[in-house]
C-alpha positions as CSV (number, residue, x, y, z in Angstrom):
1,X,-15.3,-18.4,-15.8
2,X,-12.6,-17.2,-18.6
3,X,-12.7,-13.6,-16.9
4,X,-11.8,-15.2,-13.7
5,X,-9.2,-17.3,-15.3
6,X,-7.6,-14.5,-17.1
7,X,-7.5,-12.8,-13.6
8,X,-6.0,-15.1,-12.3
9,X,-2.8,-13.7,-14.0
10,X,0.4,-15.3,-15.1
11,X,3.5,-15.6,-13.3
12,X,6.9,-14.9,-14.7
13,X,8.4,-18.0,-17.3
14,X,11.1,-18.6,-19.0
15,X,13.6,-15.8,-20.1
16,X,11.3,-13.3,-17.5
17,X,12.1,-15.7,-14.5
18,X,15.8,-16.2,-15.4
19,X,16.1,-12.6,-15.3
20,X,14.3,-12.0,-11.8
21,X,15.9,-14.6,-10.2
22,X,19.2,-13.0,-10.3
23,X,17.8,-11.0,-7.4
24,X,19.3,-11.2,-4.2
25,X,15.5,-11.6,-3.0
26,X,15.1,-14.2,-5.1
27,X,16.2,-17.7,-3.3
28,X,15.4,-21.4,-4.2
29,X,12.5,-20.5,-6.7
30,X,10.4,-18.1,-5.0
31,X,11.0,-14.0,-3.3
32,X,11.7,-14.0,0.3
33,X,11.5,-11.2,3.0
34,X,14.4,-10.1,5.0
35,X,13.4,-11.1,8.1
36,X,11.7,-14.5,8.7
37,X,7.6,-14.5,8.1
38,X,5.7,-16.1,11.1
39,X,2.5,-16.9,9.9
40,X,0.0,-17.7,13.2
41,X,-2.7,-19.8,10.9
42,X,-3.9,-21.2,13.8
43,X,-4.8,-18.1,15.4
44,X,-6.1,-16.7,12.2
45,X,-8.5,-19.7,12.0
46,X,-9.5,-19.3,15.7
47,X,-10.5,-15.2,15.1
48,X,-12.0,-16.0,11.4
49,X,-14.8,-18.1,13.2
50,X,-15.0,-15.5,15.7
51,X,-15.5,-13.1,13.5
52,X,-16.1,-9.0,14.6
53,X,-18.3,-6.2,15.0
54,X,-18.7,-3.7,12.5
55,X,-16.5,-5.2,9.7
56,X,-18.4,-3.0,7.1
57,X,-20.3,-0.1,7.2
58,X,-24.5,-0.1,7.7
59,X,-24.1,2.0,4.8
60,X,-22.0,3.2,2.5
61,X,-19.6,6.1,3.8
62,X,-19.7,9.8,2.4
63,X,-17.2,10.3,-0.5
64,X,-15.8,13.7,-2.5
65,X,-16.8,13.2,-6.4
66,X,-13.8,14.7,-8.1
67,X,-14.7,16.2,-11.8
68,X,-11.8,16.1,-14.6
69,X,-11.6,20.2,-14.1
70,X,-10.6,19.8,-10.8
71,X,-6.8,19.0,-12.3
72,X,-6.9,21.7,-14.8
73,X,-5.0,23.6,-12.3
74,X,-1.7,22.0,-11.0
75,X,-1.2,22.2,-7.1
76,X,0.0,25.6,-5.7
77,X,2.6,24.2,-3.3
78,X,3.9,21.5,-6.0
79,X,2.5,18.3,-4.2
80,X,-1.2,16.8,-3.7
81,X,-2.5,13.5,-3.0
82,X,-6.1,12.5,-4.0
83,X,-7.1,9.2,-1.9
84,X,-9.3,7.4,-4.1
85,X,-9.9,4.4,-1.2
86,X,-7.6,1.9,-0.2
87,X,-4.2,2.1,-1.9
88,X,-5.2,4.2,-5.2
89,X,-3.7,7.2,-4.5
90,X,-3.1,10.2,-7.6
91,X,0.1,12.1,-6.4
92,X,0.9,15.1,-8.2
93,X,4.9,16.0,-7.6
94,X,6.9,18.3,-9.1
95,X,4.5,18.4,-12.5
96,X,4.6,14.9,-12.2
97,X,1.5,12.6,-12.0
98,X,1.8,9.3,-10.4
99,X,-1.3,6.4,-9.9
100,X,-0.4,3.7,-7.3
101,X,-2.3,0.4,-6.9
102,X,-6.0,1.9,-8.9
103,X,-8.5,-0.5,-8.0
104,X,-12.0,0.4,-9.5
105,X,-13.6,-2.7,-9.9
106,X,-16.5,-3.3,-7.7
107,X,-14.4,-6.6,-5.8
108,X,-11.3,-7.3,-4.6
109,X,-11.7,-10.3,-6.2
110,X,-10.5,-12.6,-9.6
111,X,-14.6,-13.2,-10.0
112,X,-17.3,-10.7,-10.6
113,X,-19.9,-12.5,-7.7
114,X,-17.6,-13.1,-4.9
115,X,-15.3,-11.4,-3.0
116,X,-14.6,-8.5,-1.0
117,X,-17.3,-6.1,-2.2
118,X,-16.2,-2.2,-1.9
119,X,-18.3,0.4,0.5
120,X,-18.4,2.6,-1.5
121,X,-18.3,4.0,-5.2
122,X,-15.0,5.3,-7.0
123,X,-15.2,8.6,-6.4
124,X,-13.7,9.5,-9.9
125,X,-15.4,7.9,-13.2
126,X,-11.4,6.0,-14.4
127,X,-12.1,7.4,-18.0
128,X,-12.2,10.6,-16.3
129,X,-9.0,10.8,-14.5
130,X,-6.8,13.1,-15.9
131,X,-3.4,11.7,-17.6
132,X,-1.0,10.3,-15.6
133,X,2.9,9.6,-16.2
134,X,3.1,6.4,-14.6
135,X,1.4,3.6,-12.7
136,X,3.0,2.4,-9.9
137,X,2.3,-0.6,-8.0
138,X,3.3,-2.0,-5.2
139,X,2.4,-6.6,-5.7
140,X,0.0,-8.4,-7.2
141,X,-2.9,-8.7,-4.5
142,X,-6.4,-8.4,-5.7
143,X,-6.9,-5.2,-3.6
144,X,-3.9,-3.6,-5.9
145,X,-3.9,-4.8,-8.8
146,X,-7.5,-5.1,-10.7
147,X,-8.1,-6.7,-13.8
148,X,-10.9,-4.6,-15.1
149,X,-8.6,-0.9,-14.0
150,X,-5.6,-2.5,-15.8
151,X,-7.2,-2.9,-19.3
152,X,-9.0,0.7,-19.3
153,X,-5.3,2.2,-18.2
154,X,-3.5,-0.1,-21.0
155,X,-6.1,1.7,-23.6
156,X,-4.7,5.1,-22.7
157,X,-1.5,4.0,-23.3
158,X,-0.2,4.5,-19.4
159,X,3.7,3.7,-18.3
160,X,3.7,0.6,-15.5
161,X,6.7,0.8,-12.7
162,X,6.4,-2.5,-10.4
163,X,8.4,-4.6,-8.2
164,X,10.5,-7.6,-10.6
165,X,8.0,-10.0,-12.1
166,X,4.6,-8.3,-11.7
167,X,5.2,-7.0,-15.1
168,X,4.2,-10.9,-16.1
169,X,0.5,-10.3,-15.1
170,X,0.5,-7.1,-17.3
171,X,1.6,-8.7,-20.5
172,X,-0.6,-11.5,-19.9
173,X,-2.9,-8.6,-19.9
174,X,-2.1,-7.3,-23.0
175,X,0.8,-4.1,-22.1
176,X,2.9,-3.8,-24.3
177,X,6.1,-4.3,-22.3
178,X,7.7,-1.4,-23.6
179,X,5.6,0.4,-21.1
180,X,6.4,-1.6,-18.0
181,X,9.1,-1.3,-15.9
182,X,10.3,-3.6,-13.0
183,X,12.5,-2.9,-10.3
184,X,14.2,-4.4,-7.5
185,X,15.0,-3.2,-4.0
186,X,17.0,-0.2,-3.7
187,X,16.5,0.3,-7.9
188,X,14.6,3.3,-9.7
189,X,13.4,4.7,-12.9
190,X,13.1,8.8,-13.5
191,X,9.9,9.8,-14.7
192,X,9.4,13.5,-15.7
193,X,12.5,14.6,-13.3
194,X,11.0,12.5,-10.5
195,X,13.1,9.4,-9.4
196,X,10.2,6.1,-8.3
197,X,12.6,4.3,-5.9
198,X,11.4,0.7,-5.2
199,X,12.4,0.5,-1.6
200,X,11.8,-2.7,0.9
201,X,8.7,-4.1,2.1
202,X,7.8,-6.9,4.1
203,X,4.6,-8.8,3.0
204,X,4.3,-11.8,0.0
205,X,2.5,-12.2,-3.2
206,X,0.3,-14.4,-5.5
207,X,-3.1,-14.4,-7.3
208,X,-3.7,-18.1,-7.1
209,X,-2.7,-21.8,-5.8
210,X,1.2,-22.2,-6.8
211,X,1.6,-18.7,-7.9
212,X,2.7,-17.7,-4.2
213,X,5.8,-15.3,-3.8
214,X,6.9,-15.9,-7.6
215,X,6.6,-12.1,-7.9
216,X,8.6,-8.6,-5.7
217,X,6.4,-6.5,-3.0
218,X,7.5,-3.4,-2.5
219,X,7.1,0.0,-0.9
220,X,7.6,3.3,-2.7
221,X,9.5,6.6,-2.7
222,X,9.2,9.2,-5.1
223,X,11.7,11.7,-4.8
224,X,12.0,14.8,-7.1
225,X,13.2,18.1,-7.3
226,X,11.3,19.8,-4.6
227,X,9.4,16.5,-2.9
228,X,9.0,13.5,-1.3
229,X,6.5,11.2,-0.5
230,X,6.7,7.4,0.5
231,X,4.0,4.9,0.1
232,X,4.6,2.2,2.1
233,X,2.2,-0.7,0.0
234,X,1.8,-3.7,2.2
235,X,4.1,-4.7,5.0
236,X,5.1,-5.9,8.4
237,X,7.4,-3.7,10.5
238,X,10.3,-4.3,9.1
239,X,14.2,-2.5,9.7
240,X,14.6,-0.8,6.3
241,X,12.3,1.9,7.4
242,X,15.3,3.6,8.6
243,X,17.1,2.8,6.2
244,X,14.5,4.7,3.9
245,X,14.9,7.2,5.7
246,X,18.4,7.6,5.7
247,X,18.8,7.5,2.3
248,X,15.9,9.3,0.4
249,X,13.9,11.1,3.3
250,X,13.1,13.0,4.9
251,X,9.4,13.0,3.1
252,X,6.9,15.4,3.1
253,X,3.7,12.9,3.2
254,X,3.7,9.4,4.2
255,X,1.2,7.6,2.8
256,X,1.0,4.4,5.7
257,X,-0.8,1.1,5.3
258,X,-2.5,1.3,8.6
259,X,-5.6,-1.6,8.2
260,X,-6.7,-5.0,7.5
261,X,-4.3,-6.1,10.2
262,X,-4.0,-8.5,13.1
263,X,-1.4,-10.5,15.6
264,X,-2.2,-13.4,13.5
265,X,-0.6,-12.0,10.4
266,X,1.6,-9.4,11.7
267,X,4.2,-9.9,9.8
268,X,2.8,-9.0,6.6
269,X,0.9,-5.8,7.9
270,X,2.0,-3.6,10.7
271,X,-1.2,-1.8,12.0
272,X,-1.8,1.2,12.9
273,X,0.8,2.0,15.8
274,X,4.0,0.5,13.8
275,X,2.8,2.4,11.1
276,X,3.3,5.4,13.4
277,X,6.3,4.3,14.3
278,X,7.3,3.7,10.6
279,X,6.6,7.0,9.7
280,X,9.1,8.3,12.2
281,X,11.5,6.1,11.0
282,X,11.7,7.2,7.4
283,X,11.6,11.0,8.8
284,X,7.8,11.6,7.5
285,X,6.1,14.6,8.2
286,X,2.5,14.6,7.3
287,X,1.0,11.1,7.7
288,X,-2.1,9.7,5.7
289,X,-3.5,6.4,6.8
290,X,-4.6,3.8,3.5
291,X,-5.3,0.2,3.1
292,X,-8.7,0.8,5.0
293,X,-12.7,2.2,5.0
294,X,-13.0,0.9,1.0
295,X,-13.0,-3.6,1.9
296,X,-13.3,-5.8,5.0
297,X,-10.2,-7.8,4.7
298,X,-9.4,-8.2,8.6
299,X,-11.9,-9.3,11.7
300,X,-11.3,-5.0,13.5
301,X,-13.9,-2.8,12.9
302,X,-14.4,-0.6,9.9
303,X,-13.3,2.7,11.7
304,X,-10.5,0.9,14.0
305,X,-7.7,1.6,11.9
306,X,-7.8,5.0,12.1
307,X,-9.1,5.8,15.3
308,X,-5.9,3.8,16.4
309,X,-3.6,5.3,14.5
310,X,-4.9,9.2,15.6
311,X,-4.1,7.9,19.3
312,X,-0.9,6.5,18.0
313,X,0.0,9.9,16.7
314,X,-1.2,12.6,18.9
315,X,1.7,12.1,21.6
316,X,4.5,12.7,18.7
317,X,2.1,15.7,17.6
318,X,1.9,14.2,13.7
319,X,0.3,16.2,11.7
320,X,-2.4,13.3,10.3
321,X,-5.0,13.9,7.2
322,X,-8.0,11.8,6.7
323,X,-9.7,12.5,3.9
324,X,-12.8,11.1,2.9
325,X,-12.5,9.3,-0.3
326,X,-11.9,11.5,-3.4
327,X,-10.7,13.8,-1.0
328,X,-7.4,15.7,-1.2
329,X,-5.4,17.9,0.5
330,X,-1.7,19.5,-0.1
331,X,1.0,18.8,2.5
332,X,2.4,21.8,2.8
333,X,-0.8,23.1,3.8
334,X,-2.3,19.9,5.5
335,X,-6.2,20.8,6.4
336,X,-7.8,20.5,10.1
337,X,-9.2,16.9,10.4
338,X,-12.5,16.5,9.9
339,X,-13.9,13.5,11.5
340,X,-16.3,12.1,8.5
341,X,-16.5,8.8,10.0
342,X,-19.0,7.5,12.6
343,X,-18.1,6.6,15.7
344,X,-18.5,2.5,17.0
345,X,-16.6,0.6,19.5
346,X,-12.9,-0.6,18.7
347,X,-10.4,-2.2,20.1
348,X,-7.8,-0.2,22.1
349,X,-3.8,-1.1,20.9
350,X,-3.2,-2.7,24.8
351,X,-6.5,-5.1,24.4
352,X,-5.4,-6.3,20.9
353,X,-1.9,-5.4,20.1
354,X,-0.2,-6.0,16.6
355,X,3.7,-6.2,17.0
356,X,5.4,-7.7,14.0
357,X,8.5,-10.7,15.0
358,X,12.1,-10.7,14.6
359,X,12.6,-6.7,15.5
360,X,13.9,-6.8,19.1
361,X,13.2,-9.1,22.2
362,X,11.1,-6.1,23.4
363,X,7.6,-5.8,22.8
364,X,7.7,-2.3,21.3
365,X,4.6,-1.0,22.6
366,X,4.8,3.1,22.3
367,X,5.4,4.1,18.9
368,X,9.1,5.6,19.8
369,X,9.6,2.3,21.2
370,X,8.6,0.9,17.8
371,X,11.1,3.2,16.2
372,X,13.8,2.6,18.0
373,X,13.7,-1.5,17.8
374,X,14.4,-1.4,14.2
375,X,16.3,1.9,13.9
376,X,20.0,0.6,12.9
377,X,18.7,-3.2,13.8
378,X,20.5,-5.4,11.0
379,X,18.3,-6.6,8.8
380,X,18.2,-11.1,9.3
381,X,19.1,-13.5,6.5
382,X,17.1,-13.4,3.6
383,X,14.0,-15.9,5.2
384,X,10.5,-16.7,3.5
């Protein structure tokens, strides 16, 4: 019960929450979005007791075990990404070694019995992975930011960079906080010659009753000498995309939260054809799909989010990797796809479509559609 307490986290207090609420994102006691949240509870209710088919694999899906000798060598080309599941990504740029959201605990989950369980195993032992310059994350959700990964990362003396009041959870946690950095929109830190931009999401945050949106979400870009990559973290469609674009892209990966989506929460993730469309918008070249095929946090299919989003790509000729997890792949040579999942039934993007609100009156269907509704569109008062 303790563990699950501690978990829990702590939000920002005092002298911490006078300084992050000098953010312009930051209105009448609590982070807002851009544009205005609709949240369909309703809806979400009526699907939850509908449930889905094949919400979780029969078993659990192949992985690539990675060894510590596999980073002896640094990337030919520069850049790699190793998908370790979900939203833990190792990306190697320009010498520089960057973790996003590690999650190796065995839930996505405060408590040990209950929970989101994973499919499958880490594909890397964490005292294993190699030394990394900083961890990024991108909010405070279970499924990004584990308890159990936090306190074997703080014992090897690892940098934090987050989003404005996340840094709370990690003190509570025992970092020292002369190892954590937190950013605002639009703000970023150089790391090894490699600028972390915190750049605009659309989602919310909070690890327990009362706790909601007192700390930043935020999407990624890591920029240095020779590279780019974005890491979009968890969002709705949202205009900044081009704006992203515009000012730090274009990017040679996009790494695209493409599952765990629906139309009843839409604004808070954007499914597999905006994030198409999303990865047009910050000029991306090779696109990886995350936030699926490691927990069932949505009522689609296991396999849905990325059979969708290779339909949503092959008209604009993308170049799309999948690698299974542990996999990894360098985007300046981007491998054939290899399709490692089975193939079930899913739902087509015209039987259940997931458009997020407050872009344009028009239902942006095709992912240049998409683009082009929040291309230049100005961005709404700051709204929950």
């Amino acid at each position: 019960m303790f563990e699950m307490w501690t978990a829990f986290g702590q939000p920002p207090k005092g002298e911490h929450q006078a300084q992050i609420a000098t953010s312009p994102r930051f209105v009448d006691g609590r982070f807002r979005n851009a544009l205005t949240r609709h949240d369909q509870l309703w809806l979400a209710l009526k699907l939850w007791i509908k449930g889905g088919p094949n919400r979780s694999p029969e078993a659990p899906p192949p992985i690539e075990h990675r060894q510590p000798s596999d980073y002896a060598t640094p990337p030919a080309s520069g850049l790699r990404v190793t998908w370790f599941g979900h939203s833990s990504m190792l990306i190697e740029i320009d010498g520089v070694r960057v973790l996003t959201d590690p999650v190796w605990g065995p839930r996505a989950s405060p408590s040990r019995l209950a929970g989101p369980a994973r499919f499958h195993a880490p594909p890397m032992a964490l005292e294993d992975l190699p030394d990394v310059d900083a961890v990024v994350l991108s909010h405070d959700h279970y499924d990004h930011l584990d308890l159990p990964t936090i306190r074997v990362l703080r014992d090897r003396g690892v940098r934090f960079v987050t989003p404005l009041g996340v840094g709370a959870h990690l003190r509570y946690w025992g970092v020292p906080a002369e190892r954590i950095t937190e950013l605002d929109w639009w703000q970023h830190v150089e790391v090894g010659g490699v600028a972390l931009h915190c750049t605009p999401a659309r989602h919310f945050s909070g690890r327990f009753l009362g706790g909601t949106d007192q700390t930043l979400w935020s999407s990624w870009s890591l920029v240095g000498p020779r590279h780019r990559a974005f890491f979009s973290g968890d969002t709705g469609m949202h205009p900044d995309f081009a704006e992203i674009g515009r000012r730090l892209g274009p990017f040679d990966v996009t790494l695209m939260e493409s599952g765990a989506y629906s139309a009843a929460w839409a604004d808070v993730h954007m499914g597999p054809e905006q994030a198409v469309a999303a990865h047009l918008a910050v000029r991306g070249r090779v696109l990886m799909p995350v936030h699926w095929g490691t927990f069932n946090l949505a009522l689609h299919g296991w396999t849905e989010p990325v059979e969708r989003l290779l339909a949503a790509a092959a008209p604009h000729d993308i170049p799309v990797v999948v690698p299974k997890p542990g996999g990894w792949f360098e985007p300046d040579a981007p491998p054939a796809l290899v399709r490692w999942w089975p193939a079930l039934e899913w739902e087509r993007a015209a039987e259940a479509p997931v458009v997020s609100t407050g872009l344009t009156a028009a239902l942006p269907a095709p992912a240049e559609q998409a683009a082009s509704a929040f291309d230049g569109a100005p961005a709404a008062d700051t709204q929950p």
